[in-house]
C-alpha positions as CSV (number, residue, x, y, z in Angstrom):
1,X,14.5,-50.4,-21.0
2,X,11.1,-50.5,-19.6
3,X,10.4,-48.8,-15.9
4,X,9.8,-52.4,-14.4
5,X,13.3,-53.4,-15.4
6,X,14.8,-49.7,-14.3
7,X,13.6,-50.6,-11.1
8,X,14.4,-54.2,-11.0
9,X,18.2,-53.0,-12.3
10,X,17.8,-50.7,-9.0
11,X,16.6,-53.5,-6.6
12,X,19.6,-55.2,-7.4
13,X,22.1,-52.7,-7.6
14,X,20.7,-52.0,-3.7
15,X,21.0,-55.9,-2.6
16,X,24.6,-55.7,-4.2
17,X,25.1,-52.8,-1.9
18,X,23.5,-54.2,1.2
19,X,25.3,-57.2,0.9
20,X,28.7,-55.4,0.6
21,X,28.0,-53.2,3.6
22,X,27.2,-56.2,5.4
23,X,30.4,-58.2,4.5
24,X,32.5,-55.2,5.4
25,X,30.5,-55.1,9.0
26,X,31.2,-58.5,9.5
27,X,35.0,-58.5,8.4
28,X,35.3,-55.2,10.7
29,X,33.7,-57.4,13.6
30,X,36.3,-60.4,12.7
31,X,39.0,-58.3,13.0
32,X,37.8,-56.4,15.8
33,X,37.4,-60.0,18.0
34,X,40.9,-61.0,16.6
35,X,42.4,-57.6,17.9
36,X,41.2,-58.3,21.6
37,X,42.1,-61.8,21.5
38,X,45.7,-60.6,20.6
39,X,45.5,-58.2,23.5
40,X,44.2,-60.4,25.6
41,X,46.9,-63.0,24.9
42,X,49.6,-60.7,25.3
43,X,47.8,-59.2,28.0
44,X,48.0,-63.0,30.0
45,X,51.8,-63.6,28.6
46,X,52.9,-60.7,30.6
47,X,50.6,-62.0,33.6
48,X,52.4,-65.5,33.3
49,X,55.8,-63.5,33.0
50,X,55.0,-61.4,36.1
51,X,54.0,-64.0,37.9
52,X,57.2,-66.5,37.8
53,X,60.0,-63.4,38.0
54,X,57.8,-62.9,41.3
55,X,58.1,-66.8,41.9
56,X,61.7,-66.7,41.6
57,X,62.1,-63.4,43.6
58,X,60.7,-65.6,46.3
59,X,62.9,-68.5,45.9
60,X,65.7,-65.5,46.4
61,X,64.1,-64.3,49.2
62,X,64.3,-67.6,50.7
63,X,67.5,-68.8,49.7
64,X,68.8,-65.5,51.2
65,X,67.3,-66.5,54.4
66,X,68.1,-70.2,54.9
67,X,71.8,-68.4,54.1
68,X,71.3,-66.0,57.0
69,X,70.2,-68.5,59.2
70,X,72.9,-71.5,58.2
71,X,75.5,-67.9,58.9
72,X,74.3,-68.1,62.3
73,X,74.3,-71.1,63.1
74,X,78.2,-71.7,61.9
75,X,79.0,-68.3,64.0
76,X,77.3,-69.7,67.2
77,X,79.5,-73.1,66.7
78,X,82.4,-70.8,66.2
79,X,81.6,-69.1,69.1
80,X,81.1,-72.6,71.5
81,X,84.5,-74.5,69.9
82,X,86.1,-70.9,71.0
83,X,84.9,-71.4,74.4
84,X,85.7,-74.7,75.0
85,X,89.1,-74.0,73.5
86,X,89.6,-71.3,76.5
87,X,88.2,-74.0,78.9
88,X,90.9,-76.1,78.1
């Protein structure tokens, strides 16, 4: 083998090299950007979550309420038909 071709042999051997490094950068990077897409879905599924538990806390909350105040009403009826009952 003649120098020229030692160093051609070497050339190559360092594109070979070069291009491996670079496919390994760029699978890293891939899998990196499909990592925080991952996170950020689940990050946005819990979000979603959150939100309607919170939605239907406040249907509760208002259910509850309309309760209370149909409770009231029905004891202040109560409370008149009792009167007029004494009345009469």
């Amino acid at each position: 083998m003649s120098k020229g071709e030692v160093v051609d042999q070497n050339n190559q051997n360092s594109d070979t090299e070069i291009h491996a490094v670079r496919r390994a950068v760029m699978v890293a990077l891939l899998t990196t950007m499909g990592d925080a897409i991952s996170v950020t879905s689940t990050v946005l599924k819990s979000e979603e979550n959150h939100k309607e538990q919170q939605n239907k806390i406040d249907e509760l909350k208002n259910m509850i309420q309309h309760l209370n105040d149909l409770t009231e009403k029905v004891n202040n009826l109560n409370q008149r038909i009792y009167k007029i009952k004494d009345i009469v």
